[in-house]
N, C-alpha and C positions, 0 to 999 in steps of 0.2 A: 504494500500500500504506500510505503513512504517513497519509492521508483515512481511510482505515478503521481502525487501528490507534488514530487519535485518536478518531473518534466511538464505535468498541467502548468505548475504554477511559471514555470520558464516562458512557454506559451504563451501564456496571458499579457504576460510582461514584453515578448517580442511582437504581439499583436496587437499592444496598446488596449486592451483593456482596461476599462476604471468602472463599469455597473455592474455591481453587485449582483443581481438577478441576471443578468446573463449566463456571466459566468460559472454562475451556481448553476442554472442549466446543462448549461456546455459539460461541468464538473460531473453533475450525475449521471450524464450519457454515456459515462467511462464504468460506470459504477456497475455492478452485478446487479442484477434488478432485485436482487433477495435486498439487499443492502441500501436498494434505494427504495422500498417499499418500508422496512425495518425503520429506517430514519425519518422517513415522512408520515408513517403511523404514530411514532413516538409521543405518550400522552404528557409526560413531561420533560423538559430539557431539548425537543422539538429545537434544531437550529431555525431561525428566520430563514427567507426563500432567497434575501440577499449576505446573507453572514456566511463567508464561505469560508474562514478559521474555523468555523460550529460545524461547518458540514465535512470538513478536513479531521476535524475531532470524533466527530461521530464515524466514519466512514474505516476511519481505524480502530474505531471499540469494539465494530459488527466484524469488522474484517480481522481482527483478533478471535473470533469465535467460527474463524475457519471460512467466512463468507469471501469471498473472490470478485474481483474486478474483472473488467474484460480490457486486457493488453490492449489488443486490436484498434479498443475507441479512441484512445489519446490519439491514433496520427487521421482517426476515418472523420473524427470532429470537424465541420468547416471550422476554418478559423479566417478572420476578413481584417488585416489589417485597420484600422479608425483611421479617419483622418481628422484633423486639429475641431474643422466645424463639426463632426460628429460627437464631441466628446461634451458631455455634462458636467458643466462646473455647479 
């Protein structure tokens, strides 16, 4: 999990992302779906849909108990550079 958690987060950072809800998207489509149902059912400690440290937290608790990512999604993810008028200050 932490192989992935590092290359996503390299990603994000060479694509200019800065919104939170995206990225926390982009984040889950990597995820084993056990893991991302697990975390999105969660009745308490539920990360928010843009707190992606919460969901980086959580995705290594589930995946500690043997739950698995899928390799594959880190490079299948679009990723779309930003450009400067795209980004939300």
């Amino acid at each position: 999990m932490d192989d992935y958690i590092d290359e996503f987060s390299e990603l994000v950072e060479e694509a200019g992302y800065v919104d939170g809800l995206s990225i926390v998207m982009k984040f889950r489509r990597g995820l084993d779906r056990d893991i991302q149902d697990r975390i999105a059912e969660l009745v308490q400690g539920r990360p928010e849909d843009d707190d992606l440290d919460g969901w980086y937290s959580a995705a290594r608790m589930f995946n500690a108990t043997g739950l698995r990512i899928r390799p594959s999604m880190v490079r299948s993810v679009q990723w779309y550079p930003l450009r400067v008028s795209d980004q939300h200050f």
